[in-house]
C-alpha positions as CSV (number, residue, x, y, z in Angstrom):
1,X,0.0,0.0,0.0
2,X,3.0,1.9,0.4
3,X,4.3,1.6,-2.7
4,X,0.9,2.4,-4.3
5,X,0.8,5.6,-2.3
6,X,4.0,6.8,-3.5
7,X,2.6,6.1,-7.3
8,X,-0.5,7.7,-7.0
9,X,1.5,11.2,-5.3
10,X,4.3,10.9,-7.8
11,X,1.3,10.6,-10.3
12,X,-0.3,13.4,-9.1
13,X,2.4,15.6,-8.4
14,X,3.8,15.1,-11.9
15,X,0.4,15.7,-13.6
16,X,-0.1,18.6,-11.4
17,X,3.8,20.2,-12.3
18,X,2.8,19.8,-16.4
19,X,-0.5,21.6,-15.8
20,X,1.3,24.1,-14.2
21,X,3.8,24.2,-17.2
22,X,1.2,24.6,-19.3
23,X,-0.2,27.1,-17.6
24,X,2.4,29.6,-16.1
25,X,6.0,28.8,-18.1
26,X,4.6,27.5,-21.1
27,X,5.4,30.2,-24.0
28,X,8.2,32.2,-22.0
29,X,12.2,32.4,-22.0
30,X,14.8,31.1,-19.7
31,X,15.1,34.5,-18.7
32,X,11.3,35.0,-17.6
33,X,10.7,31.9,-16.3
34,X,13.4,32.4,-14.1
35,X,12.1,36.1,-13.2
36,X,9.0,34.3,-12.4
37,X,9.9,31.5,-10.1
38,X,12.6,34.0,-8.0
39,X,9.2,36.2,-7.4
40,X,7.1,33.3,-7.0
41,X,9.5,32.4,-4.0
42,X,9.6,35.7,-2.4
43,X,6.0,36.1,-2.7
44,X,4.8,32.6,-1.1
45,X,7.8,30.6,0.6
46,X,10.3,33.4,1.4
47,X,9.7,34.3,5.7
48,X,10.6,37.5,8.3
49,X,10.0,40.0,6.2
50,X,6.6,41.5,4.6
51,X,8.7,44.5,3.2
52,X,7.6,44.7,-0.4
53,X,10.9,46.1,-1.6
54,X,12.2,42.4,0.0
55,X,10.1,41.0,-3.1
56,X,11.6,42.7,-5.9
57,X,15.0,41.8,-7.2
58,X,18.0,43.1,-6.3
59,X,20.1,45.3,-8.6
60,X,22.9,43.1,-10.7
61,X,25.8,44.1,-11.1
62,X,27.4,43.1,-14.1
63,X,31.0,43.2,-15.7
64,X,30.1,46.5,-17.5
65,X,29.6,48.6,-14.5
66,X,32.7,47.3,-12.5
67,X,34.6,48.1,-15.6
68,X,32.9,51.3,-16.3
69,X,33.9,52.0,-13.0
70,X,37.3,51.0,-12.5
71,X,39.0,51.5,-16.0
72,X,41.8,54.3,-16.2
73,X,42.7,56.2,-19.1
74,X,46.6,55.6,-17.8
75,X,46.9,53.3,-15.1
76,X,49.6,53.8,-12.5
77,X,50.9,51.1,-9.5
78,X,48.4,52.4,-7.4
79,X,45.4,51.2,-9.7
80,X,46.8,48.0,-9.7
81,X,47.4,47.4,-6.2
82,X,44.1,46.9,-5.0
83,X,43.4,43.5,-5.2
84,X,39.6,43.4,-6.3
85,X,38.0,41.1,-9.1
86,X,37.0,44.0,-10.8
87,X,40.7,46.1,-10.3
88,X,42.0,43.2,-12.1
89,X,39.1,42.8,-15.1
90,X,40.1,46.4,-15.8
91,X,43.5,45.7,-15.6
92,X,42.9,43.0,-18.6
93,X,40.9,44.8,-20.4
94,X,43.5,47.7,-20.2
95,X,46.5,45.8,-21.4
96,X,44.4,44.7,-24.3
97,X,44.3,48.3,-25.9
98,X,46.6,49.8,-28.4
99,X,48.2,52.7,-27.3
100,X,50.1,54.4,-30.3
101,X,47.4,56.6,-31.7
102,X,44.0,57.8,-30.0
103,X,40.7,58.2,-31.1
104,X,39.2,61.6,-29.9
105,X,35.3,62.8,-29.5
106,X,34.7,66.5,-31.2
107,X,31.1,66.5,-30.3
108,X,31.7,69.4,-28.0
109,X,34.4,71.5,-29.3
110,X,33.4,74.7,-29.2
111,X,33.1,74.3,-25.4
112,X,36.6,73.0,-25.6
113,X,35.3,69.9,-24.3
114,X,37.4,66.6,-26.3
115,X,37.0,63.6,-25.1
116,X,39.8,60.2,-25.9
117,X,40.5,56.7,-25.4
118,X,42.4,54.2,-26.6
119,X,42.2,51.9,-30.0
120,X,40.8,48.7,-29.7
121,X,42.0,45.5,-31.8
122,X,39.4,46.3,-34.4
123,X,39.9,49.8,-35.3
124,X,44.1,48.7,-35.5
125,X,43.2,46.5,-38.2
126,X,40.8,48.6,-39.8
127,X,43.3,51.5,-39.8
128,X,41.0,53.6,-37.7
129,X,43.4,56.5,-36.0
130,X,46.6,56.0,-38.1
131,X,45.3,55.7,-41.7
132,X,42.2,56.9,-41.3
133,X,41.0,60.1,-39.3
134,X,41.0,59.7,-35.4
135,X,37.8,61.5,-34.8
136,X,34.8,60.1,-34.0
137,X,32.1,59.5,-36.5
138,X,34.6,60.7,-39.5
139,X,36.0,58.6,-42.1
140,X,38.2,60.8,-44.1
141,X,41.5,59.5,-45.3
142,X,43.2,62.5,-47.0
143,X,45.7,64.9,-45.6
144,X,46.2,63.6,-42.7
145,X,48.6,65.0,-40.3
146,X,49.7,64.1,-36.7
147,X,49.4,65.7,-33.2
148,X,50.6,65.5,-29.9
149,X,48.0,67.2,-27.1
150,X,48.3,68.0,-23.9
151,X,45.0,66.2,-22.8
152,X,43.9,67.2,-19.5
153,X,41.0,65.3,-17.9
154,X,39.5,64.3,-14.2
155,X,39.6,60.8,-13.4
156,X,38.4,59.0,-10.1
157,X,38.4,62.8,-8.4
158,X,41.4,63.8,-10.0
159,X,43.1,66.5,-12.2
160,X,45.6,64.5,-14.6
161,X,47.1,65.3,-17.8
162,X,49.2,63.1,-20.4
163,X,50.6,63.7,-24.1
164,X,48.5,61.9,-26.4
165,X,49.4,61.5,-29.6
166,X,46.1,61.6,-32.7
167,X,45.9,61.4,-36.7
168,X,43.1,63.6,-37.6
169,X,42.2,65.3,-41.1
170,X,42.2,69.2,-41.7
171,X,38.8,69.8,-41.2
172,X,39.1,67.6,-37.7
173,X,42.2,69.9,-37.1
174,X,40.3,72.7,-37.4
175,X,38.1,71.6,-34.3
176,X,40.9,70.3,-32.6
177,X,42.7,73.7,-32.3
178,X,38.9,75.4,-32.3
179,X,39.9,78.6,-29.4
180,X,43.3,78.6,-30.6
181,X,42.4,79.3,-34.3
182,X,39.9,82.0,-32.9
183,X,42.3,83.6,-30.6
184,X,44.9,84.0,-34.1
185,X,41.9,84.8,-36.2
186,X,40.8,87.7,-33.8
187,X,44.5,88.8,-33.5
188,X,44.2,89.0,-37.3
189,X,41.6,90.9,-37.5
190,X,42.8,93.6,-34.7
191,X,46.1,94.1,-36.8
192,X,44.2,94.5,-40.3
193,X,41.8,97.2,-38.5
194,X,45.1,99.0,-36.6
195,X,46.7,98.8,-40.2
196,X,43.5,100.4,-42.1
197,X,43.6,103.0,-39.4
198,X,47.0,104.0,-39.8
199,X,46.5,104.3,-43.6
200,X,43.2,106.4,-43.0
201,X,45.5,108.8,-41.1
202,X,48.2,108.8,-43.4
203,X,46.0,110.0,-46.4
204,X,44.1,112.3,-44.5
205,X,47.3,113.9,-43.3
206,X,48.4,113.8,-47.0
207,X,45.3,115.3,-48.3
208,X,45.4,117.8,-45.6
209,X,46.2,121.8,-46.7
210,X,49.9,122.6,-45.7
211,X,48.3,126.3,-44.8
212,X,46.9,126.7,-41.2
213,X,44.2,129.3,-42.4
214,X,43.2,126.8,-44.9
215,X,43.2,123.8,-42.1
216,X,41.6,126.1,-39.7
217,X,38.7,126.9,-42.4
218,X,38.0,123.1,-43.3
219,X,37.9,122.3,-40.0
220,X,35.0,125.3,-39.7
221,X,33.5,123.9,-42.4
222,X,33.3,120.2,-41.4
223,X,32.2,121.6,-38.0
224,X,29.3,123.7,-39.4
225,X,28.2,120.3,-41.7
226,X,28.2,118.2,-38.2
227,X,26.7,121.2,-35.8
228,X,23.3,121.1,-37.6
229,X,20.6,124.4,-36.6
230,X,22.9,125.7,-33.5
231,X,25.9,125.7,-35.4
232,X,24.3,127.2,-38.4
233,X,22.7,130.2,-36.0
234,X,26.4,130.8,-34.7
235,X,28.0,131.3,-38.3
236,X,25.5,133.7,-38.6
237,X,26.1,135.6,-35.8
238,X,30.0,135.2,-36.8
239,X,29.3,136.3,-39.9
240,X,27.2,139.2,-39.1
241,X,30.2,140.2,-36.4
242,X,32.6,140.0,-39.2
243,X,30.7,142.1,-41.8
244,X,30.6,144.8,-39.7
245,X,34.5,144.8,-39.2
246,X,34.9,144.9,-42.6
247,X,36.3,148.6,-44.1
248,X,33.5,150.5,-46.5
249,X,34.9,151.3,-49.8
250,X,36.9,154.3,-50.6
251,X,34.1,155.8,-52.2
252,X,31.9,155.1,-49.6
253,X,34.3,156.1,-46.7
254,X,35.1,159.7,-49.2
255,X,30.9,160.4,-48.8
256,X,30.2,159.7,-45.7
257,X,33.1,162.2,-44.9
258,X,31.7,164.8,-47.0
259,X,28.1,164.6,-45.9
260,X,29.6,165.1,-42.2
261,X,31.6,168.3,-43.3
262,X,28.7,169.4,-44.5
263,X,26.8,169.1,-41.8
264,X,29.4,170.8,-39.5
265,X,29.6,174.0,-41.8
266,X,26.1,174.6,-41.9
267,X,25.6,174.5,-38.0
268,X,26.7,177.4,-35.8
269,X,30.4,178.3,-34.9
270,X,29.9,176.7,-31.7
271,X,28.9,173.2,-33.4
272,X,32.4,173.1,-35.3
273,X,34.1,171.6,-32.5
274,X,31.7,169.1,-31.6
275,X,31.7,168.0,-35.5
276,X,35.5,167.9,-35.0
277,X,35.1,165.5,-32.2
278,X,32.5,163.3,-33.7
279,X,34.6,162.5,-36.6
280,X,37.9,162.0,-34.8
281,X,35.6,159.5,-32.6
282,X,34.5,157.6,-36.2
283,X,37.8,157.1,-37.1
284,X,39.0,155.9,-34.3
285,X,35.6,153.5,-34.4
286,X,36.3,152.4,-37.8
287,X,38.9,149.1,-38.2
288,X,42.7,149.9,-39.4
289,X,42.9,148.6,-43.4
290,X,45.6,147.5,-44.4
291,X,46.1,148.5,-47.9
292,X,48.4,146.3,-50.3
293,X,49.4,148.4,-53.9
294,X,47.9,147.3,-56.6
295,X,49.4,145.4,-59.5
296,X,48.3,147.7,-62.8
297,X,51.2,145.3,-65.0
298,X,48.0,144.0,-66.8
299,X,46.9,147.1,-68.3
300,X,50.2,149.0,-69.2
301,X,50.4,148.9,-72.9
302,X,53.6,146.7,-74.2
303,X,56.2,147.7,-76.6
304,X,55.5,147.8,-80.4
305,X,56.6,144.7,-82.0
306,X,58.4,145.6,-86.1
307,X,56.2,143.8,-88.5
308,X,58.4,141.4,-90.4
309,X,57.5,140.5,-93.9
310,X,56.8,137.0,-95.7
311,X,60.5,137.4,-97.5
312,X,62.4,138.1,-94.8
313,X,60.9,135.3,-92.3
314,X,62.2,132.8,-95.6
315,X,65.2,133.9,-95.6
316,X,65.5,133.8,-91.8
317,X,64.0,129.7,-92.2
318,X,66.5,129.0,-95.3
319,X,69.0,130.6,-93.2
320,X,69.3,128.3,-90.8
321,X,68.9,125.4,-92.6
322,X,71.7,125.8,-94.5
323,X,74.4,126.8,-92.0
């Protein structure tokens, strides 16, 4: 009876673990069905603790992340020392790398932000970094030169620095050296306005009148064109202010000095002293003129030329061709 009971629960267990089968696991991965049974166990067999963050999974942690976090873009004795599994994964992986030529990451270099690493076995065979361009995402192969940077970077907490040496094309060189070329280009461009500035002043100076009445006049000018309505209301008053210190004519001057001795003959005896006075007081009012004589060389009459006839000019011609 024994025996029979053992049958009829092995039976029944096995029929029981295929319906299951078919019913729960049936249809998934390896991956899920183990998923599944781990949270079937903590849900209905695991004890001393009803936590539900005891039900979920723990976090794994996978050979990525300790290498991720352990990996040194130049490792020293220090890195090495420590005597982890995952100090010495990095330490593999690190001595597996090819450390001639790097490949750099332009993505931010306007910020002046690069970012390197070394060459894998792939991109040595494929040429990728010696042969062809060391940047990333760029395949060119043409005019290539080579470089040796100071790369400075912060590892693990700490400021380090190390010559790397990269193969990149022009146009890679061009980001490569991006604040440098703008610091030259804007030095450039200072010297090239400096030396348009000097040239500016060099011309003007040349154009410039040699006379300091003439310079002074411009300068009145170019002063009057920038002063606008103020400036053109103070020329007037200048000019009205000059106009009358201007001399009358001769003529003029002759008149108005008769019409006064006129006036003074007329009047009383007693009035010829005051007329006296009056007119010494207008010329002293009057401006001193200074006078310059007068060049009348255009309108003396010149000497009679002899009129010389038709003959004797001939003669005069033949004359000296023949002697």
């Amino acid at each position: 009876m024994a025996q029979l009971g053992d049958v009829r629960r092995a039976a029944f267990g096995s029929a029981q673990g295929a319906q299951y089968y078919r019913n729960n696991l049936l249809g998934m991965t390896a991956a899920e069905r183990h998923k599944k049974l781990v949270n079937d166990y903590l849900t209905y067999y695991a004890r001393g603790s009803d936590d539900s963050s005891a039900k979920e999974s723990a976090p794994i942690r996978t050979d990525a992340d300790a290498l991720r976090e352990h990996h040194r873009f130049i490792r020293s004795d220090a890195d090495d020392d420590h005597g982890g599994w995952e100090a010495r994964l990095a330490k593999r992986y690190y001595d597996r790398l090819f450390k001639e030529y790097a490949i750099v990451d332009l993505s931010y270099y306007k910020q002046s932000k690069l970012g390197m690493r070394w060459r894998t076995q792939k991109e040595v065979m494929s040429g990728k970094g010696q042969f062809v361009c060391g940047a990333k995402g760029c395949e060119a192969g043409d005019g290539l030169c080579s470089y040796e940077v100071n790369f400075a970077y912060q590892e693990a907490g700490e400021r380090k620095q190390a010559l790397v040496k990269l193969r990149v094309c022009p146009g890679c060189a061009f980001k490569l050296n991006y604040r440098k070329e703008k610091q030259l280009q804007k030095a450039a461009d200072a010297a090239a306005a400096r030396k348009r500035k000097r040239e500016q002043e060099q011309e003007q100076e040349e154009l410039a009148p040699r006379d300091p009445l003439v310079r002074q006049a411009l300068e009145y000018v170019q002063r009057f064109a920038q002063g606008g309505e103020d400036e053109a209301a103070r020329a007037a008053a200048e000019l009205e202010r000059a106009a009358g210190d201007v001399a009358p004519p001769p003529a003029a001057a002759a008149a108005a000095g008769a019409a006064g001795d006129g006036g003074s003959g007329s009047g009383p005896s007693g009035g010829g002293g005051a007329g006296v006075e009056g007119q010494q007081q207008q010329q002293l009012a009057q401006p001193a003129v200074i006078t310059l004589p007068a060049d009348n060389s255009v309108w003396e009459s010149k000497p009679a030329q002899e009129a010389v006839s038709v003959e004797e000019e001939m003669d005069a011609y033949f004359e000296g061709l023949f002697l």
